[in-house]
Phi, psi and omega in degrees: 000317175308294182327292178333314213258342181261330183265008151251028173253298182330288211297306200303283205315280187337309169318310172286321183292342139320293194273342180290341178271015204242265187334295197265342191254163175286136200285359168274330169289353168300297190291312181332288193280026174271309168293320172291327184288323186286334174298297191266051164259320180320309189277334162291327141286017135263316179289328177287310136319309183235008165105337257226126169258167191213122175260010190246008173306324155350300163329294203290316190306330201268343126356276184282350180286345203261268164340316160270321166321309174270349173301321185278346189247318166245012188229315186216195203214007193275125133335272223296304151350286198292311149311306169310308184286356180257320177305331192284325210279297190319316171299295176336264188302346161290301166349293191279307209260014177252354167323333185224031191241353180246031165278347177280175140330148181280330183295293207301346168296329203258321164309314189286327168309327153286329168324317182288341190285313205273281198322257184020280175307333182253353164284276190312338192266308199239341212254329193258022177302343167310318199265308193258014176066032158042221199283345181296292182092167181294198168187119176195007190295304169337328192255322163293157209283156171294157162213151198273176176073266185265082141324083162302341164262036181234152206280319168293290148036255152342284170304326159315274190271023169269353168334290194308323177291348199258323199266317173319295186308309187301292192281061155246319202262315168313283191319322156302319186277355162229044152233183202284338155303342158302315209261323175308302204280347161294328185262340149303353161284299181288290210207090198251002158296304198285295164324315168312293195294015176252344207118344195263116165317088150285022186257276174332314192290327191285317202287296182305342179299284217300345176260332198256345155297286229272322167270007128304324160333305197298326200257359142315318182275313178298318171306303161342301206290343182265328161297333185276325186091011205207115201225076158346155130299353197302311191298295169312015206286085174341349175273340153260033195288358192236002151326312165278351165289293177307337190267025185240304213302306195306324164310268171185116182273133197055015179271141165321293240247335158318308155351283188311295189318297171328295175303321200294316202279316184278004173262329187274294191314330185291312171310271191293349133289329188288357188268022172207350151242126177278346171262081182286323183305308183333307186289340172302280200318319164279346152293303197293316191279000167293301177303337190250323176283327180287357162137030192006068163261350201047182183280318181298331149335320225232335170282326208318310181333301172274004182277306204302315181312315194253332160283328162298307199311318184304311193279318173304299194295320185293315169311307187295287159358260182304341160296327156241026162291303192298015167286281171309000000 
């Protein structure tokens, strides 16, 4: 019964943190961090699961972003297609390129992925400039077709379903984290002898982290090229290679709710300092070094404690309640 009651209290909150960016905020920052959040659930399951920091997500996001871009510019005109197809892709070059890529090391792991992140950026700006129009970019918001039940090209929409997509990944990702594959991707962190010795591929377990991360990463991207209608080298930009990092650190690293949270603080400081500072990151930089001296919990890290006090207590005593009335 507890169990039952933290996981539609789970599903409820994730609902408030989410539907308070529709209510109280403007609907293109709603969507922003909504994408953003979907943007870092990757990179927090990896570095909270499975150790593994990662600079190279740029990459994987421009994959899908790419991947739906050309669907869209050159062969069909359906939205929702073009996800599939960004989504489809992203499994693929995660599949392949992390078979060799989580056999390093966490440092060394974490450089060639920005290495990839760069070759990307420099594939997209001069070598595919034909195909992708170099600095120009794709252009298509124009050219998708209406679609039924959800219009993706209307901006409320639009937000109903990345709302849904969002609410999915988490509890796709709640659902990793209490199965047995969750506790696997924990203990390949921790302790990868013991694992071995029970039976278990730390090989397997890190390449599926690394595909089923990444290809959210992917589907992130897609989402992006369809709300913008627009697709860059921009998106691959190596300079924004620790973006997804700070919003996981800012967050909680390995918390569900970490993401959300994260995006929510760095897309609104991002709003509302870059229009009266221009160097804004500096003030990112010094919530993080506060946040990493106070107990690298981040902020949902740092709430969970007191949440769990005052909404579980309630729910413990009324369990103890009904366990002995069926006594009596």
């Amino acid at each position: 019964m507890m169990k039952a009651f933290r996981w539609w209290w789970d599903i409820l909150l994730a609902f408030l943190l989410l539907g308070v960016a529709r209510v109280l905020l403007p609907l293109p920052f709603a969507n922003e961090v909504i994408i953003f959040s979907i943007y870092t659930m990757g990179c927090n399951f990896l570095l909270g699961r499975v150790g593994f920091i990662s600079f190279g997500q740029p990459a994987y996001l421009a994959v899908g972003a790419y991947a739906t871009a050309f669907y869209l510019y050159y062969f069909g005109h359906n939205p929702y297609i073009g996800i599939l197809m960004g989504i489809l892709a992203g499994w693929v070059v995660s599949a392949i390129v992390g078979a060799f890529f989580v056999r390093l090391r966490s440092d060394y792991f974490a450089l060639v992925n920005l290495a990839l992140a760069v070759i990307m950026f420099y594939l997209m700006e001069k070598v595919l400039a034909t195909i992708t129009h170099g600095d120009n970019g794709l252009w298509f918001l124009t050219t998708m077709s209406s679609t039924p039940v959800l219009d993706l090209g209307r901006p409320n929409e639009f937000f109903i379903f990345i709302f849904l997509v969002a609410m999915a990944l988490w509890a796709f990702y709640k659902y990793l984290d209490d199965s047995i594959y969750g506790a696997c991707c924990l203990a390949t962190k921790i302790n990868e002898d013991k694992l071995k010795f029970i039976g278990y591929s730390n090989f397997n377990i890190r390449w599926m982290a690394f595909i089923i991360a990444n290809t959210t990463t992917a589907l992130a991207g897609s989402l992006y090229a369809v709300y913008f209608g627009f697709v860059s080298p921009a998106i691959t930009s190596p300079s924004r290679a620790a973006d997804p990092v700070v919003v996981t650190i800012l967050g909680g690293v390995g918390t569900l709710y970490g993401p959300i949270v994260g995006s929510f603080a760095y897309t609104g400081m991002k709003d509302l300092l870059s229009g009266y500072i221009a160097n804004w990151e500096l003030f990112i930089g010094l919530l993080l070094v506060f946040i990493m001296l106070a107990g690298e919990k981040g902020i949902w890290g740092s709430l969970e404690p007191i949440m769990q006090k005052v909404f579980f207590r309630k729910s413990t005593l009324t369990r103890y309640q009904d366990s002995g009335d069926e006594i009596r």
